[in-house]
N, C-alpha and C positions, 0 to 999 in steps of 0.2 A: 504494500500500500504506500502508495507516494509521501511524504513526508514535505511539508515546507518548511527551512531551516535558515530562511532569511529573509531581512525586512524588505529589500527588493522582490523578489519571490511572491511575499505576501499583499505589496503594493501593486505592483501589475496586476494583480486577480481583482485588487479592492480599489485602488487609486487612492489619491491623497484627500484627506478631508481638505475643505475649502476655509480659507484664510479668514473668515468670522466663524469656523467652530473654535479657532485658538483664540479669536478674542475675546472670546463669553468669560474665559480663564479670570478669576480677581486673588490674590493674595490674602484676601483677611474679609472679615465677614460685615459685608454694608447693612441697612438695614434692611434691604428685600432677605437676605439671607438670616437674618435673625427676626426674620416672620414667621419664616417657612420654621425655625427650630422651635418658635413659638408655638406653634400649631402641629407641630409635626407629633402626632403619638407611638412611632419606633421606628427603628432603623437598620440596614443593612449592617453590620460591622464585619470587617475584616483584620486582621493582625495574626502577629506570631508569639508564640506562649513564650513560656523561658528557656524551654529544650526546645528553641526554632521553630516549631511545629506549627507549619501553615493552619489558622482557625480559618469559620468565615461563619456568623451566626445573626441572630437580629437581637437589639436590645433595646429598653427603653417600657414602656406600660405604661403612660399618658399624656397629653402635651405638654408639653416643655421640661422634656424629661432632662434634657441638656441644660446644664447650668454655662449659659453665657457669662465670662469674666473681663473680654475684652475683645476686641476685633480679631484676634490671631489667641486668644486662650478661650479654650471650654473643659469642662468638667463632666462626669458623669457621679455626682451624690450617691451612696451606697443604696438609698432609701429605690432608686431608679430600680432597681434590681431585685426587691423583696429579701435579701438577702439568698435571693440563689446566683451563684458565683458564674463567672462568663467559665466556658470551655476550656481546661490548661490551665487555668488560673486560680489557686488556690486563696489568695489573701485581697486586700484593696487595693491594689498598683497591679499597674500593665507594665510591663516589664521595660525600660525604654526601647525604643523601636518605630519602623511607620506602622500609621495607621492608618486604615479609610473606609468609610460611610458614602450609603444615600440615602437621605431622608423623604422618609414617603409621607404626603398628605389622602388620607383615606377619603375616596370618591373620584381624585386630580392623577394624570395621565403622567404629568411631569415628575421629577424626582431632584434631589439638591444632589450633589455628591460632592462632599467635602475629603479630604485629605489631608494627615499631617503626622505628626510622630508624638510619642506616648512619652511624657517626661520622668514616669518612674515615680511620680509625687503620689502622693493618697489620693482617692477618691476619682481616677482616671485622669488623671489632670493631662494635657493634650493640648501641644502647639498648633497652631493652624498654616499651612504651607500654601492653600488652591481649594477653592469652591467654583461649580459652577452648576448650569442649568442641563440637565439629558434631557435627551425628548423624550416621549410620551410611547414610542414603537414598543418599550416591550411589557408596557404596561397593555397596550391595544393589543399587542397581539396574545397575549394570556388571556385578555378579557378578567383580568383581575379582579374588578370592580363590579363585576356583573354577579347576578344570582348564578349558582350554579347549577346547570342545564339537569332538566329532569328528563332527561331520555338518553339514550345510549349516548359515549363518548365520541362515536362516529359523526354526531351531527355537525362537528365542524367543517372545514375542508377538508376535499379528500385530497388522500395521501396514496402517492405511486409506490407502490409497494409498501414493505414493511419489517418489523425486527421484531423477532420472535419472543416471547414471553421469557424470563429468566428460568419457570419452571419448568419449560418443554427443555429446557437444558441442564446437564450433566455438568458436573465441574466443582460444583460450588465458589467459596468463594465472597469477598465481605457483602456483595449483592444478592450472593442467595439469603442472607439471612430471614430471619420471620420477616414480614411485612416491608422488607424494603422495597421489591418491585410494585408490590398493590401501590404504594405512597409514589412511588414513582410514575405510575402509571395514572394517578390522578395530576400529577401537579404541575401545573401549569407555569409555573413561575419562580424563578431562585435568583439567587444573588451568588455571584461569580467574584473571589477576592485570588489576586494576581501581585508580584511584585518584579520591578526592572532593576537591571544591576546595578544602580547606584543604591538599593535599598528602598525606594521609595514606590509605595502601594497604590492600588484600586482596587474597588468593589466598583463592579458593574451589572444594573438589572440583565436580565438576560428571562424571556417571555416566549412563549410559542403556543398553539394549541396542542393540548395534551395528545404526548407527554413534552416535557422543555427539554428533557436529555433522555435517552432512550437505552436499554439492558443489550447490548451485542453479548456477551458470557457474563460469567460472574465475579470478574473483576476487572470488567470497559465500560464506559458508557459513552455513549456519542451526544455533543450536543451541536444542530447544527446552525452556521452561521450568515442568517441573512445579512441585504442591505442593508445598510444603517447610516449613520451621519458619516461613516468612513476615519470616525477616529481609532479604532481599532486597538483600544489600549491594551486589552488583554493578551491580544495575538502578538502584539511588540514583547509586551513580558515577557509572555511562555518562550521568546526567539533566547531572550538572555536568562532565565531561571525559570526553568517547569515547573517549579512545587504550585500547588494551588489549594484551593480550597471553596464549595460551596456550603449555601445554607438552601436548601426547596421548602416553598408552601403549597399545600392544599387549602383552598378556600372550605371556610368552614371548620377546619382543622387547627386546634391547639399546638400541633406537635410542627417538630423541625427537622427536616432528615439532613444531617452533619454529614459532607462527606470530602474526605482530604485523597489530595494524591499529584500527580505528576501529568500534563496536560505535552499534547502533541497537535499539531497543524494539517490536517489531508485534504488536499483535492481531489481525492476519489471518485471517480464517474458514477462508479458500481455503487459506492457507499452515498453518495449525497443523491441518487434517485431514489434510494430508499426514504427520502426527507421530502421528497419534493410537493408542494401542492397546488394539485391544478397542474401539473407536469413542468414545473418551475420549482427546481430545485435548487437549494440553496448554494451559494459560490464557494464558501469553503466549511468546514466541519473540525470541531475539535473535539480529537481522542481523550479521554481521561484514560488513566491506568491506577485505578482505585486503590490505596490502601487500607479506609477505613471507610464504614458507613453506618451510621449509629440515627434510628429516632431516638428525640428524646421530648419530651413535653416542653413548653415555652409559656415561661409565667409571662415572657413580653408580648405574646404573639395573644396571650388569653386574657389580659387587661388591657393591651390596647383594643382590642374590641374593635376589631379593622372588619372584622365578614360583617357584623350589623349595619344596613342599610342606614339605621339611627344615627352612626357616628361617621358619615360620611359628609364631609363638608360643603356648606352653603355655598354656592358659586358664586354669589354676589359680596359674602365677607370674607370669604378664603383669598391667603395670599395667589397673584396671578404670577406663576412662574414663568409667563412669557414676556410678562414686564418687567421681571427681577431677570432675567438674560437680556432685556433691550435696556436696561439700566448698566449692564456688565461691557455690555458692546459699547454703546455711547463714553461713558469710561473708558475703554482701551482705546479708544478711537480719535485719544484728542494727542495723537501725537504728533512728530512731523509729518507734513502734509496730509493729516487727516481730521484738521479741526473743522472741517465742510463739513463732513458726514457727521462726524460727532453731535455737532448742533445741531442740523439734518434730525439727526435720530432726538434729542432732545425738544424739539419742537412739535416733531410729529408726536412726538410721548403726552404732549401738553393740550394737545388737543381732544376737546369732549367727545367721547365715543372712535376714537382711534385705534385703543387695547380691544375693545369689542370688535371692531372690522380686522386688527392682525388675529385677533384668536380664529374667527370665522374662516380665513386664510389660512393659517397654520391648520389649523382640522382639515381643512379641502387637502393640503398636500400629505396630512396624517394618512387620507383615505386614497389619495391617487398610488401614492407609497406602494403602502399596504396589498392595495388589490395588484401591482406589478407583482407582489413578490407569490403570487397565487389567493387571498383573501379574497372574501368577495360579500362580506357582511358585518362591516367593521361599525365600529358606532364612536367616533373618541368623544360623544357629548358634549 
């Protein structure tokens, strides 16, 4: 099976994202982004224990679980965690290290993803390095936010072909364990934690119609890799340090399936028609080589109370994450030769009912997206 082992390799296939996904990028957190932590009731987190050990879990249990200290420090209070301890981490310090999040608003498409390293102080304490705005793709395409379908798993789009149940296979292996492929075979949506050689981390949502990553034996799993904004961070990492680590949810579901290991790059014809939908299979696919896979229940995932339609946010007083990334852009924008646009975007920001015609816009190319990549009943609300 073909392997891609370089960022050339992988940019041919993908291309380079376009010169305002880098400018959303901000250093320290404005106030669009300690909106979004205000309101935000849990999080992607990603980090490494004390024995190195790629984590990748979700934390937090109500809004504003994140104690803000300054524009480049935050906290996570013990209290945030009921006293059950993150993953590898036996006491109140993250061990120093990077770290990195995205914070989800329940209802909203968009997601924050912050970035920074763990100072080693009590109570999480945490430098801020890079915030910025991801789109809304792998929230729409898991359909996260939606009730979950009452009739077979098949009603989404069809899929060309397909990968066989873990149980019609022999092997064993940390995938056959009890209940990991049923949990897998429901879940529509995980968070993808990655790090690049100079040390510094992401967590990336990663969304698909079930399942998001799929049982090839009992110790692979495929997860595959559409269009997307072509920032590609994850795939840059895995080029210079494999280790990875996810966290998956099932809607509706308390629990979190933990799973760590060493991540590879294929353009497999043979493998990526098995993904495909609508006979549009995805451009490239990544291998995991599993070493562990563990449910475990989530006090975060069961007091944020994200599947209740109740605690999904009001679109009219929830922060608009498309105006907290046109605040990001207008920011990086005012540099040389780009104090036109800068203003440009600040003036068109000022005007009444402007955020309401780009969201309308932004949804149009959600849904043109989407249905290239084989979708064809997308809804981003």
């Amino acid at each position: 099976m073909n392997r891609l082992t370089s960022a050339s390799g992988v940019q041919a296939v993908i291309g380079h994202p376009l010169p305002m996904i880098k400018l959303k990028e901000i250093d320290a957190l404005d106030a669009g982004c300690r909106a979004v932590l205000r309101r935000s009731p849990i999080a992607a987190f990603g980090y490494r224990d004390a024995a190195g050990t790629a984590r990748s879990t979700f934390v937090g249990g109500e809004p504003g679980f994140v104690r803000v200290h300054s524009p480049t420090r935050i906290s996570f209070p013990g209290i945030s965690f009921s006293g059950v301890p993150l993953p590898g981490i036996s006491g109140p310090r993250l061990p120093p290290g990077p770290v990195s999040f995205f914070f989800l608003l329940p209802g909203v498409g968009e997601v924050l993803r912050v970035n920074g390293s763990a100072t080693g102080r009590p109570d999480h304490r945490i430098d801020i390095q890079q915030a910025y705005v991801h789109c809304a793709q792998a929230v729409l395409r898991s359909r996260l936010w939606q009730p979950p379908a009452s009739g077979p798993a098949s009603s989404g789009p069809a899929v060309s072909g397909s990968v066989a149940p873990v149980g019609a296979r022999a092997g064993g292996g940390p995938l056959s364990r009890p209940g990991i492929a049923e949990f897998l075979a429901a879940a529509p949506f995980l968070a993808l934690s990655s790090w690049d050689a100079a040390g510094g981390g992401d967590t990336s949502p990663r969304g698909d119609r079930q399942p998001v990553a799929r049982i090839l034996d009992g110790r692979t799993l495929v997860l595959p890799d559409r269009k997307g904004n072509r920032r590609a961070d994850t795939l840059h990492n895995l080029l210079a340090d494999d280790r990875l680590a996810l966290a998956a949810l099932v809607p509706g579901r308390d629990e979190v399936l933990h799973v760590r290991g060493h991540g590879r790059i294929t353009d497999d014809p043979d493998l990526l028609a098995t993904m495909a939908l609508r006979e549009r299979p995805p451009h490239l696919a990544l291998l995991i080589d599993v070493e562990d896979a563990e449910i475990t229940g989530s006090d975060a995932v069961a007091r944020a109370r994200i599947w209740s339609p109740a605690s999904h946010l009001d679109r009219a007083t929830a922060p608009d994450l498309m105006a907290v990334a046109g605040e990001h852009l207008a920011a990086n924008s005012t540099g040389a030769g780009r104090r036109a646009p800068a203003l440009a975007l600040r003036v068109l920001g000022a005007i009444p009912g402007t955020t309401r015609l780009l969201r309308l816009g932004m949804n149009r190319a959600y849904r043109a997206g989407l249905r290239r990549e084989g979708y064809d009943d997308v809804r981003p609300g």
